[in-house]
NUVEX-462415 format. One record per residue (C-alpha): residue number from 0; x, y, z. Coordinates in nm, 4 decimals. Example, Ala and Ser with C-alpha at 12.3 -4.5 7.8 and 13.67 -1.06 7.14 Angstrom:
2
{atom 0 {1.2300 -0.4500 0.7800}} {atom 1 {1.3670 -0.1060 0.7140}} 
***
This chain:
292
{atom 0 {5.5556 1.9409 2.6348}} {atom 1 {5.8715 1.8548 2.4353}} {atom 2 {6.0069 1.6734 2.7422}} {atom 3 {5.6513 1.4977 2.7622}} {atom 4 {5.6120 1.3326 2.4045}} {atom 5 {6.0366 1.2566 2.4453}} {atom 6 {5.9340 1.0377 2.7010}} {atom 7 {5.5743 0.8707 2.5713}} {atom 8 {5.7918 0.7189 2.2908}} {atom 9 {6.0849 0.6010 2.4891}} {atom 10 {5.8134 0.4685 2.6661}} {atom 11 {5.6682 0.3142 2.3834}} {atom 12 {5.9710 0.1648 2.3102}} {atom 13 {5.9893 0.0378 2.6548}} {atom 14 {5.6588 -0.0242 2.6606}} {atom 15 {5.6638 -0.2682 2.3535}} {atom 16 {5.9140 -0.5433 2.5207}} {atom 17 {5.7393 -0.5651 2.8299}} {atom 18 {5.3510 -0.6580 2.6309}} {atom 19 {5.5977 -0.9346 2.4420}} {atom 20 {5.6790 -1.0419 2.7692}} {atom 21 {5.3555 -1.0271 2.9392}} {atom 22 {5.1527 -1.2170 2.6416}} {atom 23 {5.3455 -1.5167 2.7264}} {atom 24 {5.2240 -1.4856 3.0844}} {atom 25 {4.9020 -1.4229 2.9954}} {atom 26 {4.8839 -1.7133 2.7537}} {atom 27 {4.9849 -1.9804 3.0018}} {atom 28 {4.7743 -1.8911 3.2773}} {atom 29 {4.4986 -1.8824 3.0477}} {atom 30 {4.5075 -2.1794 2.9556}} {atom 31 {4.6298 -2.3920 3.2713}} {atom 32 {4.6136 -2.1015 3.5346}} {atom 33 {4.9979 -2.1230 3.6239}} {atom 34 {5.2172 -1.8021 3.6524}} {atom 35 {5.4831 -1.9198 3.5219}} {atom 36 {5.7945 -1.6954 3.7083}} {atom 37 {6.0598 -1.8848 3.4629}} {atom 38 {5.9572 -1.6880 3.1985}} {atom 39 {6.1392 -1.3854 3.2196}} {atom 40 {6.4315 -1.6148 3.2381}} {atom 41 {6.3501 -1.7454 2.9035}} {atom 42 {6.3531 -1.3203 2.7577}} {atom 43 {6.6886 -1.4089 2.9217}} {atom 44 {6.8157 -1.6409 2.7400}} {atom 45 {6.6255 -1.5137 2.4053}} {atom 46 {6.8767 -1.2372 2.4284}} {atom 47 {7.1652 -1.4967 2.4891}} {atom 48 {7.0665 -1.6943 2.1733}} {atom 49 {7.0318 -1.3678 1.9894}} {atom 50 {7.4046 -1.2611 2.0809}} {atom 51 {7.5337 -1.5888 2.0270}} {atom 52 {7.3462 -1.5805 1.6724}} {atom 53 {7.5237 -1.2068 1.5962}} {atom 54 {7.8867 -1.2769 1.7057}} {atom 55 {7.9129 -1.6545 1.6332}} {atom 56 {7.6993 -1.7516 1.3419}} {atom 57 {7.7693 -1.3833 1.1975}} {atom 58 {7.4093 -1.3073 1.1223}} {atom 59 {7.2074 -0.9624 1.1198}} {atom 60 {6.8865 -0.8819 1.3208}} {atom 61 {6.5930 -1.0590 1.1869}} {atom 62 {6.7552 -1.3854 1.1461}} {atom 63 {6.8912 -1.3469 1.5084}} {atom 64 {6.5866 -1.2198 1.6537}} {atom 65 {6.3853 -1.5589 1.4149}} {atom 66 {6.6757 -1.7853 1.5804}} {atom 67 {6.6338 -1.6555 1.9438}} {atom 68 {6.2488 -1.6877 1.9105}} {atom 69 {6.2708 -2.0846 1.7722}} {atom 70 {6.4885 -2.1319 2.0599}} {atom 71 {6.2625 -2.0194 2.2981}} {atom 72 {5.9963 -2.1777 2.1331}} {atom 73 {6.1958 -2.4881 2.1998}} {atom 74 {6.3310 -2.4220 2.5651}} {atom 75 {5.9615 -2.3569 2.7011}} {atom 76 {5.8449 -2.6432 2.5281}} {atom 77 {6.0812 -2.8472 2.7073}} {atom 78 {6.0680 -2.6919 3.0336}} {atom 79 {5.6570 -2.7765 3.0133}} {atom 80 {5.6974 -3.0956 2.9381}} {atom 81 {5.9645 -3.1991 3.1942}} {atom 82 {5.8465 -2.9649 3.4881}} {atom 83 {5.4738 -2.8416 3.4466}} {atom 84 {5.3643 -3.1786 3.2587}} {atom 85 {5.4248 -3.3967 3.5731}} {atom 86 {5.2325 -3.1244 3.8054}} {atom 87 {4.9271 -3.0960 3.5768}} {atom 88 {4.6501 -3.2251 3.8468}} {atom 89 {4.8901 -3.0891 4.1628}} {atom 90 {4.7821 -2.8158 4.3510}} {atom 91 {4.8618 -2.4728 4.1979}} {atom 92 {5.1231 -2.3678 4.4884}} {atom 93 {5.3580 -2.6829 4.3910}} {atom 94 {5.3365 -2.5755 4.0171}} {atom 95 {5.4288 -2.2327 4.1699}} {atom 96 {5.7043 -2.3496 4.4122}} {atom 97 {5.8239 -2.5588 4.0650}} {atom 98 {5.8489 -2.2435 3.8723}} {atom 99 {6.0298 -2.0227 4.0985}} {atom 100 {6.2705 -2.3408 4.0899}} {atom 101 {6.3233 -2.3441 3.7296}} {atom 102 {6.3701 -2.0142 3.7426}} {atom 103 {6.6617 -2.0241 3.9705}} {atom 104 {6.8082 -2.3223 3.7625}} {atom 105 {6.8017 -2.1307 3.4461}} {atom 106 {6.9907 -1.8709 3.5877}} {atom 107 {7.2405 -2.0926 3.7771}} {atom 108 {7.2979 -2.2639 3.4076}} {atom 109 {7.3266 -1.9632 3.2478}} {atom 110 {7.5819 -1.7984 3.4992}} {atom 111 {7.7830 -2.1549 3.4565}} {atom 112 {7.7947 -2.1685 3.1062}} {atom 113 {7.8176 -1.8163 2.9680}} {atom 114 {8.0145 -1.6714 3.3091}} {atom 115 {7.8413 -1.3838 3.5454}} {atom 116 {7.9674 -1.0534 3.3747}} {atom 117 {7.7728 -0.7910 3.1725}} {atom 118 {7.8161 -0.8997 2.7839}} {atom 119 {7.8362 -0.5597 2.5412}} {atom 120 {7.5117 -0.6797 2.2667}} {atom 121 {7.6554 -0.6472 1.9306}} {atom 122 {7.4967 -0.3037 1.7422}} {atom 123 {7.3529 -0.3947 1.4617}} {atom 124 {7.1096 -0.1597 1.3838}} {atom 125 {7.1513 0.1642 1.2293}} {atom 126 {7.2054 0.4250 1.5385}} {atom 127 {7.1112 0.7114 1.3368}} {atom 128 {6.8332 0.9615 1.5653}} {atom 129 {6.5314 1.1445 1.3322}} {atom 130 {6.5171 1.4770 1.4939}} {atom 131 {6.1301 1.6176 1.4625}} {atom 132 {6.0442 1.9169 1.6552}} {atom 133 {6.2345 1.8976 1.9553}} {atom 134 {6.1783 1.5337 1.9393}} {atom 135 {6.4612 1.2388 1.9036}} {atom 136 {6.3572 0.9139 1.7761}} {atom 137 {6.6321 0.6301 1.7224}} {atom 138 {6.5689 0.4074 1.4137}} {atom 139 {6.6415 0.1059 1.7197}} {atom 140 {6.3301 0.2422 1.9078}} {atom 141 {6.1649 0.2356 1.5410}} {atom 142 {6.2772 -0.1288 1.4840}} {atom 143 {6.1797 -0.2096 1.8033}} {atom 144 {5.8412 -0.0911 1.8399}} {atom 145 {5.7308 -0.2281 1.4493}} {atom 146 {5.8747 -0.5638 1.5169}} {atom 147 {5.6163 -0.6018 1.8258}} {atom 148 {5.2973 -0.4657 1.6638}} {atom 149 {5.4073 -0.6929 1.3875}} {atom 150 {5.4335 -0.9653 1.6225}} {atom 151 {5.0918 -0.8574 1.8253}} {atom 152 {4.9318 -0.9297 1.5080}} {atom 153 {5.0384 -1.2722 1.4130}} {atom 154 {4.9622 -1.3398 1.7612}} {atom 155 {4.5946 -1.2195 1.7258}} {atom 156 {4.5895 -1.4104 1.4026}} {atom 157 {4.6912 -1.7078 1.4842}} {atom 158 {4.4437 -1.6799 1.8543}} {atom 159 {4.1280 -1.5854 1.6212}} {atom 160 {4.1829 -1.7574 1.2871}} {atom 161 {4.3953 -2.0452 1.2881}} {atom 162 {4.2865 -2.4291 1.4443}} {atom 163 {4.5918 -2.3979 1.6999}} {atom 164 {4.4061 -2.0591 1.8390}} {atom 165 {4.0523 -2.2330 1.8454}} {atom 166 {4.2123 -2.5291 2.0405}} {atom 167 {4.3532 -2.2706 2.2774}} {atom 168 {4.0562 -2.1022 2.3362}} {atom 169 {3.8283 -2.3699 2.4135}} {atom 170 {4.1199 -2.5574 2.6428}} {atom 171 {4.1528 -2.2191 2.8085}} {atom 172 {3.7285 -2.2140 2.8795}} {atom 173 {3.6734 -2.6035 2.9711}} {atom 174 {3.9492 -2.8353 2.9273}} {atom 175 {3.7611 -3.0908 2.9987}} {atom 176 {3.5268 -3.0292 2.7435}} {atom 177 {3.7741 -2.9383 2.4897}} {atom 178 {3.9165 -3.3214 2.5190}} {atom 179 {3.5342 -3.4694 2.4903}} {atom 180 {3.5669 -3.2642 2.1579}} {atom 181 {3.8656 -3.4411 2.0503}} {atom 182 {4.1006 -3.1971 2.1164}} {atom 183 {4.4721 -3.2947 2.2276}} {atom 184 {4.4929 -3.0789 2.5416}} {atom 185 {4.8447 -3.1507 2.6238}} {atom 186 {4.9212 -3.0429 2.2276}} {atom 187 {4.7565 -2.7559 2.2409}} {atom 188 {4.9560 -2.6815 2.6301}} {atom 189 {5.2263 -2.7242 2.4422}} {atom 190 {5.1583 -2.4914 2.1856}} {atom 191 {5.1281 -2.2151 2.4165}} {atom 192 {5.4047 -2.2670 2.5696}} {atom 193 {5.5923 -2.2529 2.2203}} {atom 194 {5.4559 -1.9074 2.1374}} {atom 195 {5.4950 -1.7254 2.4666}} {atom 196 {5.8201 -1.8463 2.5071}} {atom 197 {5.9022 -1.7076 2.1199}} {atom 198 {5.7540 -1.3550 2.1836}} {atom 199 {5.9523 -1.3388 2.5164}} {atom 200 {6.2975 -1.4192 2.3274}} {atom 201 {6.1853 -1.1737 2.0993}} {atom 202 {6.1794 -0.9333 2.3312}} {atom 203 {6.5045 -1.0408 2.5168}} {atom 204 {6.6625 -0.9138 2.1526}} {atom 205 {6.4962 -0.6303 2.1457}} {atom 206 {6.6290 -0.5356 2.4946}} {atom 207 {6.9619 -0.6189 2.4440}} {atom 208 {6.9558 -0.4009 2.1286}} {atom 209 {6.8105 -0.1328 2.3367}} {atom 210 {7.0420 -0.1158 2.6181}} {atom 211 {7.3255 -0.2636 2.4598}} {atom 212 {7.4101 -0.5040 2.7288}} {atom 213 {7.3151 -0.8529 2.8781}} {atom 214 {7.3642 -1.0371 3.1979}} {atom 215 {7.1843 -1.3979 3.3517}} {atom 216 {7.0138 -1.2063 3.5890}} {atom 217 {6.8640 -0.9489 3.3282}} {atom 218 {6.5358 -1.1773 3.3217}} {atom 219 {6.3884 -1.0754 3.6904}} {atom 220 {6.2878 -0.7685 3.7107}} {atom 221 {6.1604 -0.7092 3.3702}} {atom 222 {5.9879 -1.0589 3.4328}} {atom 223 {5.7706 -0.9285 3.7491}} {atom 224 {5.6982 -0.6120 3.4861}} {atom 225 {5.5510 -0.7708 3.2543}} {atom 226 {5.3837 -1.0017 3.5115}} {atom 227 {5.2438 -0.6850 3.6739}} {atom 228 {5.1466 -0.5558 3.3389}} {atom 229 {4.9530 -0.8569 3.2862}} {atom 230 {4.7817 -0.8549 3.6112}} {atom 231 {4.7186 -0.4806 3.5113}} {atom 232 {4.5559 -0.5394 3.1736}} {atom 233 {4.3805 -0.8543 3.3424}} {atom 234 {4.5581 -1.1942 3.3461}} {atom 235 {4.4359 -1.3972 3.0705}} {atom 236 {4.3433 -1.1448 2.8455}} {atom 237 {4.5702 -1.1288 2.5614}} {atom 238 {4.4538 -0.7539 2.4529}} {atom 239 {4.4819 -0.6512 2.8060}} {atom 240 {4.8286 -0.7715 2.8150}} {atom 241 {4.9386 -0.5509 2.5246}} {atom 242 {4.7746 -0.2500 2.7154}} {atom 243 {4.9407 -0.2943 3.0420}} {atom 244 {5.2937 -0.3356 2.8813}} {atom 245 {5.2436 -0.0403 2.6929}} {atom 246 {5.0836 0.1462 3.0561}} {atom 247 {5.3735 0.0046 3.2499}} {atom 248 {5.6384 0.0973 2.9556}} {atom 249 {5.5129 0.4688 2.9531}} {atom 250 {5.4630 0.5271 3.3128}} {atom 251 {5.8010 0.4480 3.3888}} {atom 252 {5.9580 0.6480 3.0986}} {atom 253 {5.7165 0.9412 3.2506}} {atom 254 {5.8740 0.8876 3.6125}} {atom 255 {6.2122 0.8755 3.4817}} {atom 256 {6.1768 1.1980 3.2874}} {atom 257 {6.0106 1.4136 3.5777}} {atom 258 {6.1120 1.2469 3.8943}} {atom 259 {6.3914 1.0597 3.8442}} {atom 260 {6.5046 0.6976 3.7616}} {atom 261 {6.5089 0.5986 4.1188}} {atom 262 {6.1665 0.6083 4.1586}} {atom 263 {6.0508 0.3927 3.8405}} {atom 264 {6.0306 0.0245 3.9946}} {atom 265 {5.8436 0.2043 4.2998}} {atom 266 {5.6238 0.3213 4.1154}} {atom 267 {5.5094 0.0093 3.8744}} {atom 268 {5.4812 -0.1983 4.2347}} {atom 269 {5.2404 0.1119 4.3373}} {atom 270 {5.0129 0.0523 4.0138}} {atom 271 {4.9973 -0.3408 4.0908}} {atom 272 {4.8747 -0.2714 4.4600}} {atom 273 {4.6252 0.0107 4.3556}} {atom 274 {4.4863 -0.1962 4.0542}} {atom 275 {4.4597 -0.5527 4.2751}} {atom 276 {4.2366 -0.2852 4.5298}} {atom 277 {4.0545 -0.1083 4.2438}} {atom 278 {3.9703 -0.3922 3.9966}} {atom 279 {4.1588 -0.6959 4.1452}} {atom 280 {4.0607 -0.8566 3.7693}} {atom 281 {4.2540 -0.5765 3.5677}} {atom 282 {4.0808 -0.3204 3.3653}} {atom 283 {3.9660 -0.5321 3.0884}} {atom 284 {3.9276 -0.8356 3.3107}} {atom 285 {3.5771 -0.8802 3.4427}} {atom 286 {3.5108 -1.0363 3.7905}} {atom 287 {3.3523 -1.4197 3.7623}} {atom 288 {3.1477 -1.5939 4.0588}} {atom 289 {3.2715 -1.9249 4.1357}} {atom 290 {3.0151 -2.2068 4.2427}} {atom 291 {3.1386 -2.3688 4.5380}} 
***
C-alpha cells in the first residue's frame, strides 16, 4: 500500500501539469473547434522563458513562473492572430495542417536560437522531502500541485464570473449569435488564446522544476498527453480537462511504479482508444445530434 499512495501523489504531481496543459486545449476548441497541436510547444517555450527569467534576470519562482505565463499569454496571442485568424471560415483540416506547421516552426526557432542540447533548469525551490509514514513528499511536488489548483480556480473564476468568461461562453455556444449580441468575437478568440497559452507556460515551469531539465523538443509528447487527457475528460469541457490530467497523471505514475516506465506512454495511448470506443465524447462530455 505504501508503494501505492508513493505513486498517487507523484502522480498528482504529474497529474497537475498535464490538466494546465490540457485546459488550454480544451479552451480553444471550445470556442472555435481547432486542436491546436502548437500548444505543447508553447509549455515549451513557457519553460524557456522561465529559465531565461531564473539565470538571466536573476529572479525566484513566482516571478519566473508570472513572466513565463505573460509570455505565453503573448506568443499564443500572436500565433492566433497571424496563423488561425486568416483560416477562421477554412475548413477545419487546413487549420489542422496550419497547426502541426506552427508547431514544427516553433521548434525549428527554438533549436536555432537556444541550440539542441538538454539545458540543467535552475533549482530554486527548497528540495527538502516530508517523510510521513513510509511516504516521501518533495516540497517541489507541494509547490507544484498548489500552484495549479490555485490556477484551476482563477480559471473557473474568471469562466463563471467575470464578462471575459460570459463572452467565452456564449462565443463557444453560437458565435454567431454572440456577435448579434454585440460581442467582439475575434476579442474574446483572442482572449482564449491568452489564457491557455498562460496556464500551459505555467506548466512548462513547473516541469522543468520537476525534472530539472529542458530541451525544444520537450513540448510533444506531453502535448498529445494532455490532448488525450482532454479528449478523456471530454474536449471542451473545462472540468473534464482537470479530471483527465489528473487520470492520465496518476495512471502513468501507477504503471511506472508496478510495471515499469517502459510501459507508461503505451498505456495513456490504450486509455485514448478505449475511451473514443466507450464514450467517444469523454466521460463528462455528453453526445449531441447534429441536424444535417
Amino acid at each position: 500500500m505504501t508503494v501505492f499512495f508513493q505513486q498517487l501523489i507523484n502522480g498528482l504531481s504529474l497529474g497537475s501539469i498535464y490538466a494546465l496543459i490540457a485546459l488550454g486545449y480544451t479552451m480553444v476548441y471550445g470556442i472555435i473547434k481547432l486542436i491546436n497541436f502548437a500548444h505543447g510547444d508553447i509549455y515549451m517555450l513557457g519553460a524557456y522563458i522561465g529559465f531565461m527569467a531564473i539565470t538571466v534576470l536573476g529572479v525566484g519562482f513566482f516571478p519566473a513562473l508570472l513572466i513565463a505565463m505573460v509570455g505565453c499569454a503573448i506568443l499564443g496571442v500572436v500565433i492566433e492572430r497571424i496563423a488561425y485568424k486568416p483560416l477562421r471560415n477554412a475548413t477545419r483540416i487546413a487549420a489542422l495542417i496550419t497547426a502541426i506547421g506552427v508547431s514544427y516552426f516553433i521548434e525549428a526557432m527554438t533549436q536555432r536560437f537556444m541550440g539542441t542540447n538538454v539545458r540543467a533548469f535552475p533549482n530554486v525551490l527548497s528540495t527538502e522531502v516530508i517523510q510521513f509514514a513510509g511516504l516521501r513528499i518533495s516540497y517541489q511536488q507541494i509547490y507544484i500541485f498548489v500552484t495549479t489548483i490555485v490556477l484551476m480556480l482563477i480559471l473557473q473564476t474568471i469562466v463563471k464570473k467575470t464578462k471575459v468568461g460570459r463572452a467565452m461562453r456564449a462565443v463557444s455556444v453560437d458565435a454567431d449569435a454572440a456577435r448579434l449580441m454585440g460581442i467582439n468575437v475575434d476579442a474574446t478568440i483572442s482572449y482564449t488564446f491568452a489564457i491557455g497559452s498562460a496556464l500551459s507556460g505555467a506548466a512548462g515551469v513547473l516541469v522543468g522544476i520537476y525534472y530539472n531539465s529542458i530541451n525544444p523538443l520537450m513540448g510533444m509528447v506531453p502535448g498529445v498527453k494532455a490532448f488525450i487527457a482532454a479528449v478523456f475528460g471530454g474536449i471542451g469541457i473545462v472540468p473534464g480537462a482537470m479530471f483527465g490530467g489528473f487520470f492520465i497523471g496518476i495512471a502513468e505514475a501507477l504503471v511506472s511504479g508496478y510495471g515499469g516506465s517502459l510501459y507508461k506512454d503505451a498505456v495513456v495511448y490504450i486509455i485514448l482508444i478505449v475511451i473514443l470506443i466507450i464514450k467517444p465524447a469523454g466521460l463528462l462530455g455528453k453526445n449531441v445530434k447534429e441536424k444535417v
